[in-house]
NUSE-732840 format. One record per residue: residue number from 1; residue in one letter; x, y, z of N, C-alpha, C in turn. Coordinates in Angstrom, 2 decimals. Each point is the difference from the previous one (the first is absolute). Layout:
NUM,a,X,Y,Z,X,Y,Z,X,Y,Z
...
//
This chain:
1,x,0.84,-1.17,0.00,-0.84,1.17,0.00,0.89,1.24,0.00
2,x,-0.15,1.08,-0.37,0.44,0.86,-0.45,-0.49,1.04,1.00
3,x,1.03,1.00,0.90,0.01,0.69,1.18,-0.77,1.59,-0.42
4,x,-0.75,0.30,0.15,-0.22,1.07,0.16,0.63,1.64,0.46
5,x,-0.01,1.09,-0.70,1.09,1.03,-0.32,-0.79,0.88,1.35
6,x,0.40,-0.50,1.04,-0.74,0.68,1.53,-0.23,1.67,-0.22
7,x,0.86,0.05,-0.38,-0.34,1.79,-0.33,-1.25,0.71,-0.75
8,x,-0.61,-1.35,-0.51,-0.93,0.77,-0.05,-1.72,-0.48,0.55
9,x,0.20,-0.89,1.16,-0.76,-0.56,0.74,-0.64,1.44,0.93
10,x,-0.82,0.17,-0.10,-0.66,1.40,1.12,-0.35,-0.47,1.14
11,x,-0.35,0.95,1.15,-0.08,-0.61,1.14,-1.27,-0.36,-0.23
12,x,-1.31,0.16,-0.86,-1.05,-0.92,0.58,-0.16,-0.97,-0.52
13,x,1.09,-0.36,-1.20,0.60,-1.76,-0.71,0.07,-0.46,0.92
14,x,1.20,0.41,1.02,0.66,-0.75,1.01,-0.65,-0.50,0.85
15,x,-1.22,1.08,0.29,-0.86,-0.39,1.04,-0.79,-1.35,-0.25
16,x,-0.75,0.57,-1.07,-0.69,-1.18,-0.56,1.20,-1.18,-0.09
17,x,0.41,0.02,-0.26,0.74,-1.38,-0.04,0.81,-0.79,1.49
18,x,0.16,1.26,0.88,-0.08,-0.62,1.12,-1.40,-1.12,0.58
19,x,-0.90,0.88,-0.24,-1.35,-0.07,0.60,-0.03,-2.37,-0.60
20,x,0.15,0.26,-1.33,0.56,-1.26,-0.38,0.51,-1.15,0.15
21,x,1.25,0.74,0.08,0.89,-0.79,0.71,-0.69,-0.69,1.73
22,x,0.09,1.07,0.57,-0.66,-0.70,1.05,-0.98,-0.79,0.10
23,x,-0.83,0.31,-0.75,-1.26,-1.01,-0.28,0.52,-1.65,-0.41
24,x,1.11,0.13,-0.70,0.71,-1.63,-0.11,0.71,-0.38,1.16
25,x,0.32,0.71,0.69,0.66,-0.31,1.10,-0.51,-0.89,0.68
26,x,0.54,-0.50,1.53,-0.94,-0.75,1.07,0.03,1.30,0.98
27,x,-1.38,0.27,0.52,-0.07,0.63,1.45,1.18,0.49,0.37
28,x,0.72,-0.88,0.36,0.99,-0.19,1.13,1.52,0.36,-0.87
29,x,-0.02,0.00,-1.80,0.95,0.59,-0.08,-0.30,1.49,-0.55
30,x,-0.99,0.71,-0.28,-0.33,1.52,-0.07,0.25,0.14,1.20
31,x,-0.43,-0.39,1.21,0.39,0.53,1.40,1.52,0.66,0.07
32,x,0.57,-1.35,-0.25,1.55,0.13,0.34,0.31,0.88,-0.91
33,x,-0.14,0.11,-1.25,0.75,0.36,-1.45,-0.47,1.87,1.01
34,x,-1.60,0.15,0.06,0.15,1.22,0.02,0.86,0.83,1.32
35,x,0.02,-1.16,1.79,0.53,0.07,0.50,1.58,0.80,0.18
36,x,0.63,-1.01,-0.68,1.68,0.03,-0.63,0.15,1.34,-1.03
37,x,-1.09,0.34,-0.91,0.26,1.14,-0.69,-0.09,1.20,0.06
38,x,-1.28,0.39,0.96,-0.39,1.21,0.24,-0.13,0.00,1.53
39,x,0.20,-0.94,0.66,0.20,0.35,1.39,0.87,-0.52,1.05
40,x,1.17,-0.48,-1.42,1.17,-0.54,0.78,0.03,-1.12,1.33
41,x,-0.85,-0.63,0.02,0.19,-0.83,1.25,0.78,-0.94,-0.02
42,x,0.47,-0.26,1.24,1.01,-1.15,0.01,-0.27,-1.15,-0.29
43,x,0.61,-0.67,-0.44,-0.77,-1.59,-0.75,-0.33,-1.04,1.31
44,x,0.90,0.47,1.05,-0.18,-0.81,1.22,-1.48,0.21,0.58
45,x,0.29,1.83,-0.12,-2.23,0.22,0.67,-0.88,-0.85,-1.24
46,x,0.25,-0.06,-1.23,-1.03,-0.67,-1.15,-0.12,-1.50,0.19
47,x,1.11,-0.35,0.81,0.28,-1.69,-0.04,-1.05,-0.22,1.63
48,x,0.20,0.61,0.83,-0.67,0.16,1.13,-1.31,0.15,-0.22
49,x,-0.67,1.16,-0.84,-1.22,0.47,0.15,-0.50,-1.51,-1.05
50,x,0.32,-0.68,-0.82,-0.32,-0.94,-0.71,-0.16,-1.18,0.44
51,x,0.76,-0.37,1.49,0.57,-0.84,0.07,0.77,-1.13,-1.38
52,x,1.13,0.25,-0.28,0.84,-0.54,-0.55,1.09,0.58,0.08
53,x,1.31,-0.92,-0.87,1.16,0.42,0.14,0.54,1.25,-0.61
54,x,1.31,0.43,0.26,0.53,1.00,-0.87,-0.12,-0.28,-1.66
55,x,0.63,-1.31,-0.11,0.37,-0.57,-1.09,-1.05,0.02,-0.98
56,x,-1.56,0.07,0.56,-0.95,-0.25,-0.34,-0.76,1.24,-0.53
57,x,0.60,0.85,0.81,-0.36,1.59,-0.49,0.80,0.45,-1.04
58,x,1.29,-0.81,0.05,0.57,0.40,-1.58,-0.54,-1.15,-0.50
59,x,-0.21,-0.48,-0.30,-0.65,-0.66,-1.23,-1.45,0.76,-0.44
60,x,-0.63,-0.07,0.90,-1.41,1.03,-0.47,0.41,0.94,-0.59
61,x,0.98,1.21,0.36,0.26,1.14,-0.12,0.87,-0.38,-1.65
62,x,1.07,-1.27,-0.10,0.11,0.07,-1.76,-0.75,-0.49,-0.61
63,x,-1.21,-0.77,0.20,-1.22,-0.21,-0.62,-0.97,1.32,-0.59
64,x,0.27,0.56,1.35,-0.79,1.50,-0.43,0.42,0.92,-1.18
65,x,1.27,0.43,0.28,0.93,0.71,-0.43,-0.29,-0.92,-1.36
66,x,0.37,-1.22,-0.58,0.01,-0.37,-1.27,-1.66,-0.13,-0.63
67,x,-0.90,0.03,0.87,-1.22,0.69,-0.91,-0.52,1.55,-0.15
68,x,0.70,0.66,0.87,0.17,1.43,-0.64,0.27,0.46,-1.19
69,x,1.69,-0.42,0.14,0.72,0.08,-1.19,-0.73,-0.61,-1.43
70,x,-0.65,-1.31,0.46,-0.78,-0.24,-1.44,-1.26,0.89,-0.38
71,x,-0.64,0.46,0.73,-0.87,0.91,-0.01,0.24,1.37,-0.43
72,x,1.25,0.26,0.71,0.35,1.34,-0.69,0.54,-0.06,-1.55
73,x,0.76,-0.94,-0.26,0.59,0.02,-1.05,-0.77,-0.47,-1.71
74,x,-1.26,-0.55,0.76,-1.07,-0.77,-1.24,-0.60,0.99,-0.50
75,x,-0.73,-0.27,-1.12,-0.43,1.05,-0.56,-1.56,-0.45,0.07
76,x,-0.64,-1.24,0.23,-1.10,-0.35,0.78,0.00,-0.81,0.84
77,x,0.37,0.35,1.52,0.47,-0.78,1.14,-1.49,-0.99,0.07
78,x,-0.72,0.84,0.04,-1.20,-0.73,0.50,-0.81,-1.11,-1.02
79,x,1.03,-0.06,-1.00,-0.10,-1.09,-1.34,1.04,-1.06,-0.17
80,x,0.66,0.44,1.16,1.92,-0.87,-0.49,-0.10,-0.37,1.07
81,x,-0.92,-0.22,0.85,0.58,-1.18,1.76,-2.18,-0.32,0.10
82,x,-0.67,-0.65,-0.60,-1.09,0.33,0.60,-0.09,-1.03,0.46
83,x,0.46,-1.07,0.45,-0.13,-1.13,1.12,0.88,0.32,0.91
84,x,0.23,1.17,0.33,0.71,0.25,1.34,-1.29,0.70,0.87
//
């Protein structure tokens, strides 16, 4: 697939395609993903408030992170993952 020229993605692309993205997500990794991004928490409080491990919060968190990126970068996200 062929990456998208971000510069000219606007912020209410982005939005919308957040909104997306999360929607493929699980619960529990929009939590973390948005957690870790915009409100910096420690992965130890995310592993706690979840009960699970650290290890486990990074894995959610590159699960997350790699359906963003597909979302941001598609040119119909919501056509290119629809069994997620």
């Amino acid at each position: 697939m062929r990456r998208r020229d971000l510069s000219t993605v606007t912020i209410e692309d982005a939005e919308r395609r957040m909104v997306i993205a999360l929607r493929k997500m699980t619960s529990r990794q929009g939590d973390i993903f948005m957690s870790i991004r915009f409100d910096e928490t420690p992965y130890g409080e995310l592993a706690e408030r979840h009960g699970i491990t650290v290890e486990q919060v990074t894995s959610d968190f590159a699960c997350a992170l790699r359906m963003w990126g597909r979302c941001l970068h598609a040119r119909f996200p919501h056509l290119v993952w629809p069994w997620l």
